[in-house]
Each structure stands twice: as C-alpha cells, then as structure tokens.
C-alpha positions in Angstrom: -58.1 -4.6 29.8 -59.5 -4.2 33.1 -57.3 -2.0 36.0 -57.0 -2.3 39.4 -56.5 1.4 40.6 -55.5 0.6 44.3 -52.6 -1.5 43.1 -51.0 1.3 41.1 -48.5 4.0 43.1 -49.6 6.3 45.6 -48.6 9.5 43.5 -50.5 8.4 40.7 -53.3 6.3 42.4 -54.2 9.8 43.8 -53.5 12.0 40.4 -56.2 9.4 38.6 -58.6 9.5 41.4 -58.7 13.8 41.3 -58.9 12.9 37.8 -61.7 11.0 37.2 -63.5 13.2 40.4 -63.2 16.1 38.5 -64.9 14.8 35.7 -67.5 13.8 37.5 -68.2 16.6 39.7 -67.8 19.1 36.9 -70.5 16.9 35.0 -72.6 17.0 37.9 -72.2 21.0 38.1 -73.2 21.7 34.6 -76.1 19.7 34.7 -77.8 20.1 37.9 -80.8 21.8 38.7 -80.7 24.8 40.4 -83.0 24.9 43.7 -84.5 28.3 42.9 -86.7 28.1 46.3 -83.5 27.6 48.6 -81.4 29.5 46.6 -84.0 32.6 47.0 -84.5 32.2 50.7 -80.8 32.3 51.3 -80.4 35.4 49.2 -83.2 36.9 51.0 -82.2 36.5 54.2 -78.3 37.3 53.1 -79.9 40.5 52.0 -81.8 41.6 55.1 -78.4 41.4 57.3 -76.7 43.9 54.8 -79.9 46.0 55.0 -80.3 45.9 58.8 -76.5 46.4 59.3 -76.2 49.1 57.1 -73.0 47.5 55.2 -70.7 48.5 52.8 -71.2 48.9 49.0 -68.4 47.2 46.6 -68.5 48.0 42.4 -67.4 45.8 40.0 -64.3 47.5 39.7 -63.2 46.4 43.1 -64.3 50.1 44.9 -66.2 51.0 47.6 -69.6 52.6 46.4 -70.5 53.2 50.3 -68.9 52.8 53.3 -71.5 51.2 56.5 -71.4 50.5 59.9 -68.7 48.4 61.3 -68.7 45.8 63.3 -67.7 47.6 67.4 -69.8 50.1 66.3 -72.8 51.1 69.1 -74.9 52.9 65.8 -78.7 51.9 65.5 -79.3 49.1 63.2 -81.4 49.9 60.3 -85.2 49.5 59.4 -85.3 47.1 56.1 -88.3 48.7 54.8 -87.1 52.3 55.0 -83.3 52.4 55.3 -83.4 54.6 58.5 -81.7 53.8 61.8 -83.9 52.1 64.3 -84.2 51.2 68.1 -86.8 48.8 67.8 -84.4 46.2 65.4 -83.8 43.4 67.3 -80.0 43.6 68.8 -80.0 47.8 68.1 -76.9 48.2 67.8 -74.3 46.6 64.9 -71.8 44.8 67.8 -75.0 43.0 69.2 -75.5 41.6 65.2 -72.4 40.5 65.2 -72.6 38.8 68.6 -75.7 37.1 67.6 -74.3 35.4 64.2 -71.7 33.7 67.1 -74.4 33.1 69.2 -76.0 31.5 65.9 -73.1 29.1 65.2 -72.8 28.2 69.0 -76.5 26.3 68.8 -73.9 24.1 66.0 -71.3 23.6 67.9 -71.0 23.9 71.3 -69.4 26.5 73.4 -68.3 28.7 70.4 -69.5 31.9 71.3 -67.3 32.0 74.2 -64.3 30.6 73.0 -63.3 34.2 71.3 -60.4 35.2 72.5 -58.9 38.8 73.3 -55.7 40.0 72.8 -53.7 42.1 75.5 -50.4 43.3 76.3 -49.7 43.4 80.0 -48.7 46.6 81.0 -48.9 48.5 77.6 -51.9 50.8 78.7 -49.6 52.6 81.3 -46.3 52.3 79.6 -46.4 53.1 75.7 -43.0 51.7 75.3 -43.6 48.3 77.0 -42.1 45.0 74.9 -44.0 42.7 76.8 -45.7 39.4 75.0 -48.9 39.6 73.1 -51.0 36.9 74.9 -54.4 36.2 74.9 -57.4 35.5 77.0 -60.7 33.5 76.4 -63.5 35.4 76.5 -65.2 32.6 79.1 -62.5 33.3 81.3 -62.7 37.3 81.4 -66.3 37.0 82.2 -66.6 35.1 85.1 -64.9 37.9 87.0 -67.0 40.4 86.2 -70.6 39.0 87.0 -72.3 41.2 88.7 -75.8 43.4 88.0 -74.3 46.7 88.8 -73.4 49.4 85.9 -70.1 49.0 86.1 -70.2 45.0 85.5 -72.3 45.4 82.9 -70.1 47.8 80.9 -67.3 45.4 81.6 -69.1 42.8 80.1 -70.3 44.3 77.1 -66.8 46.3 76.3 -65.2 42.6 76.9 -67.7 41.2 73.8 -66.9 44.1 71.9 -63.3 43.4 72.1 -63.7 39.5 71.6 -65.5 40.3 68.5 -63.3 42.8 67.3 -60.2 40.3 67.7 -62.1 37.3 66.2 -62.5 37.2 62.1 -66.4 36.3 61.9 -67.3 36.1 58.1 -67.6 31.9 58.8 -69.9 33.2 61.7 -72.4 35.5 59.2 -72.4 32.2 57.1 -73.7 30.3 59.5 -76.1 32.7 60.6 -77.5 33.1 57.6 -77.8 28.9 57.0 -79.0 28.5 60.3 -82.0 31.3 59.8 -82.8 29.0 56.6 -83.2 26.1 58.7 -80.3 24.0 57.8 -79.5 21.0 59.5 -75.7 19.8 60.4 -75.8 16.9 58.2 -76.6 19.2 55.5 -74.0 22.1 56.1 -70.9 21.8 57.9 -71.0 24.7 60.6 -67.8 26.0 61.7 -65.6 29.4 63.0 -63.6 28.2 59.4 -65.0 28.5 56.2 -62.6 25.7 54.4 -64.2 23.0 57.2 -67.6 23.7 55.3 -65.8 23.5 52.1 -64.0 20.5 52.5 -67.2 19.0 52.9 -68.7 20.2 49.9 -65.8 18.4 48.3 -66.7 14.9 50.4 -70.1 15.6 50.1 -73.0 13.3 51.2 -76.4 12.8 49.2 -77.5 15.2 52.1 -75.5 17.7 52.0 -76.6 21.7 50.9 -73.6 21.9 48.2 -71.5 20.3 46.0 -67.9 22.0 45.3 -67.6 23.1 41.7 -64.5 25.0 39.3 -65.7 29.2 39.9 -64.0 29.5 36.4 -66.2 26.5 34.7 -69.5 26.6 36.3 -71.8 29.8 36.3 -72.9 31.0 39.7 -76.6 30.7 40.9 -78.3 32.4 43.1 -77.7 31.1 46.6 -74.5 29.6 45.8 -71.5 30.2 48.5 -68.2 32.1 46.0 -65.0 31.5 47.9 -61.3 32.9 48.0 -58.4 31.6 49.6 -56.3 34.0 51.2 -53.0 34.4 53.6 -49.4 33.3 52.5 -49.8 30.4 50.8 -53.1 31.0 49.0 -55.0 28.1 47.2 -55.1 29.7 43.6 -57.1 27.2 41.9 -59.6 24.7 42.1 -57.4 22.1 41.3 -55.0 23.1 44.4 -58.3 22.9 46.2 -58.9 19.7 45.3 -55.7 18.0 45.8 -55.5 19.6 49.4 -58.7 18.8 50.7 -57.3 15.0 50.8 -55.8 15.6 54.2 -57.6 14.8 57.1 -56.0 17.6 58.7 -56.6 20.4 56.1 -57.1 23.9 57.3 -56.6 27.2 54.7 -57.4 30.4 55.1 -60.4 31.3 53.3 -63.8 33.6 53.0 -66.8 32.7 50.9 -69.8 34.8 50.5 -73.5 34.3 49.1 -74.5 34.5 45.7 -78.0 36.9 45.9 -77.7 38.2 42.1 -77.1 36.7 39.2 -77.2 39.3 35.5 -76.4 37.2 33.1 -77.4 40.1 30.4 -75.3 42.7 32.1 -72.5 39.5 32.9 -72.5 40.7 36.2 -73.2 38.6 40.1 -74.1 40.1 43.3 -72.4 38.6 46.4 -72.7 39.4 50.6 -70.3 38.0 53.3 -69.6 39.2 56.6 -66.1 40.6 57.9 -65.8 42.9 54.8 -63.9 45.5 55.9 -65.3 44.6 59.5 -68.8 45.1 58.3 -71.5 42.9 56.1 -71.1 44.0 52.5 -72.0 43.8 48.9 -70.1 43.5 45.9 -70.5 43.3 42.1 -67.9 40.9 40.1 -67.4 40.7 36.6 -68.8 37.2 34.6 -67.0 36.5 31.3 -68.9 36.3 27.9 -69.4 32.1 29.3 -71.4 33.4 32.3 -68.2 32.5 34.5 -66.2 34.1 36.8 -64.1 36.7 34.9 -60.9 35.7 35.7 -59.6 39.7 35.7 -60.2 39.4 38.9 -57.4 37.4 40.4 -54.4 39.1 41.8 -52.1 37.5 38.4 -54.2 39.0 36.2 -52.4 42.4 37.3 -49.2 43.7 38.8 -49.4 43.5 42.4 -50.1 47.0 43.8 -47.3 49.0 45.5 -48.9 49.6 49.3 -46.0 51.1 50.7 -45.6 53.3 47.7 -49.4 54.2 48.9 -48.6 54.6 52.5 -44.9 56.9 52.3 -45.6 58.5 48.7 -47.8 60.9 46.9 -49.1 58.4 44.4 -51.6 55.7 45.1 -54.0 54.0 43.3 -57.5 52.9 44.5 -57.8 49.7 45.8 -59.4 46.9 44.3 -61.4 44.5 46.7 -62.6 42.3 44.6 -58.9 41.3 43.4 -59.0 37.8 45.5 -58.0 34.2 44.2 -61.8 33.0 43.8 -60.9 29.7 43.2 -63.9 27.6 44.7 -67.7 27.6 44.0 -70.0 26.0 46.0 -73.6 25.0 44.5 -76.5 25.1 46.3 -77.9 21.0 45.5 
C-alpha cells in the first residue's frame, strides 16, 4: 500500500518526517568518510590559537590542568614554537586576538565587528549606590566620538574594544576564525555571532556544505569535527530535541561547540578547543565510552547538580566540573 505523507496530520506528518531523517542521517554518519586533510588543517590551525593565546588546560575530569591568558588581558601572546611570550606575534597582546577573530567573521557578514555592544550604568561610577537602568551602547556609536590621533583618543578607543569584547560572548567568533583561516566559503559554513545558526544548517544541509549534524552519543568524533552543547534555561538535552527544534524558521538556542583536534580511541579519550572558555581559548579532554562515543557521564543528569551556593557561603565545596555540559550535537566534517 502506497502513502501519501503530506495528507496525513501535522503532528504526525512531522514525527514521521524526523523519523525517517534520522535514519538517514545517522546512516550517512556511520558510513561516511572522514576528510582526514580538512579535518587536520582545522585541528592545526584550532591548535596554533590555543598555543599563541596561551589558553587554559581542561582534564578529563572536568578540571583545570592550567589556567591562561584571558581574553582583556594586555599580556604578550605566545611564540608557537617555544611557548614564551612574544612581541613580534601578530596582534601582541591577547585582547587584539580576540578582536581579530570579530574582525574575522565581519569579512562574512557585514558590519559585525562593530555591532558589539557595551554595557553601562549612567551615573554608577560616581555614585556606588545608583539604581539607574542597565542600557547599552553600540560600539559604532562610542567610536565616532572619539576619533582623533592624539594619546588620549587612542586609549579611548582601545579601552572601548576591550570593553565591547569583554561584554560580547565570542566562542561563535573563534569558530569562524578558525573556518575562515581554512578557507571556507559561506555556502559551505554558515558564519554567524551564534553558534546554533551554523548548526541549523548542518541539520538542512546542502551537498556543499562543511558538515552534516549527527547523534554525539551514536557517532564517534573525528578529528576536525565541531562537538556542541546547549546551554541557558531551557537547554536542548538531546539530539532529538535538536532536531525537532531546528524546524522553526525562527530558531535560536543558546549554544557553544568547539573543534575536535584529538581523537584516542586506545585511551577512549578526544581533545577539543573553543574560544570563550572561561574568557580564554581552551583545551579539554572528554571521556569516549567503550563504543568510541561520547561518554555520556558527562551530562549534568548523569550526577546530582552541584550545590554553588553551598560553595560560595560554606566551608565545603567541591571542584568544579567543566566538562559537565548537555553535548547533545555533533557536527561531521563532510
């Protein structure tokens, strides 16, 4: 008996559909090649930033092995080859980096860079108690009153970035960074200020685009591979929820993915970097289960959720785990 999908309800019309898509994407995620030259490049380059920045160190038990540079930081940059701080890296200092990933993703999509915007609270700096209004101002805006060569226009300009880039959550921006310096085209990654703009694509994607949007808990991680988590109040826990939600035209979720550099499939362990760890580039180490899949120990369910107050007011507290995240989404590199 043949079926005509489009005549059956809406509900279930779009429960078959996800159905029969999954099947097919997790098919295609099994059994596709992996493109070891991309995948290295990325890693590469994903690898020099956390070198050059001097970024943080994460474990496998969610801990930080060493703490870097951050991201309003005016320290030296680091020398690849020998690990030292260095003038002659090209931005010096770790604020300029970050500056230049936005200045990367603004060659994507226009104006970016200077659509950051800072937060202020009028009259707060000379009265501690004030209850005025958060507001904000677009960076754009702040600069054109302060355009001038002398010393102190120059400061102003610079402090203004600083502050722009410390207000503005830039892990989407090291992502596209590190895609543009691999020479990727915008029919073949979706760049954005939002990391679940690229994913949706990966989800909808073309015959050219980079990546394909597979299970984390099904499909084993290659190098050069983007691992993401969804994060904030209502938190997209599985790939499924992913799946069903990218459907809107108007989807948006809060989100951070990373690049796979490492994969140790004797040890059962991946390497990851992403930018806005902790306000620095970092790596981490997460757990693969004995299928070469994303342990699953690291999800926020798997344990009780940690008592932060208890942390903040009390004498006992626990180290934190950073790795504890809802990983719900891989994305393969095609």
């Amino acid at each position: 008996m043949n079926m005509n999908l489009s005549k059956l309800p809406g509900v279930i019309f779009l429960a078959l559909s996800l159905s029969i898509a999954t099947v097919s994407a997790a098919t295609n995620c099994r059994s596709a090649a992996p493109n070891i030259a991309a995948g290295s490049r990325l890693a590469e380059l994903a690898d020099r930033e956390l070198r050059e920045f001097n970024g943080h160190r994460i474990g496998d038990d969610g801990h930080i092995l060493k703490f870097g540079s951050i991201e309003s930081e005016n320290e030296l940059l680091h020398d690849v080859e020998t690990g030292v701080p260095s003038g002659n890296v090209s931005g010096r200092f770790a604020w300029r980096r970050v500056w230049e990933y936005w200045i990367a993703l603004g060659k994507h999509v226009d104006g970016e860079p200077l659509h950051r915007k800072l937060v202020f609270v009028p009259g707060l700096l000379g009265n501690a108690n004030s209850s005025a209004r958060a507001r904000e101002v677009e960076l754009s805006t702040l600069l054109v009153g302060i355009g001038g060569d002398g010393d102190a226009d120059i400061a102003l300009r610079e402090a203004a970035v600083r502050a722009a880039l410390n207000d503005s959550p830039w892990s989407a921006a090291f992502i596209a960074y590190v895609m543009n310096q691999a020479g990727l085209r915008r029919e073949q990654f979706q760049y954005s200020a939002t990391h679940s703009d690229y994913i949706k694509a990966a989800f909808h994607a073309s015959d050219t685009y980079a990546y394909r949007a597979c299970d984390p808990v099904a499909t084993m991680p290659r190098v050069g591979d983007l691992l993401c988590y969804s994060r904030g109040n209502k938190p997209l826990k599985t790939y499924s929820a992913w799946e069903a939600a990218v459907q809107d035209q108007n989807f948006i979720s809060a989100s951070h993915c990373e690049v796979v550099v490492d994969v140790d499939v004797g040890a059962l362990k991946i390497e990851t970097i992403g930018g806005n760890v902790l306000q620095s580039v970092a790596r981490r180490k997460l757990r693969l289960n004995e299928r070469g899949v994303l342990s699953r120990n690291h999800s926020p369910d798997a344990f009780p959720p940690a008592d932060d107050n208890n942390c903040l007011i009390g004498k006992a507290c626990k180290r934190q785990n950073f790795n504890r995240q809802y990983w719900s989404v891989l994305l393969q590199l095609k």
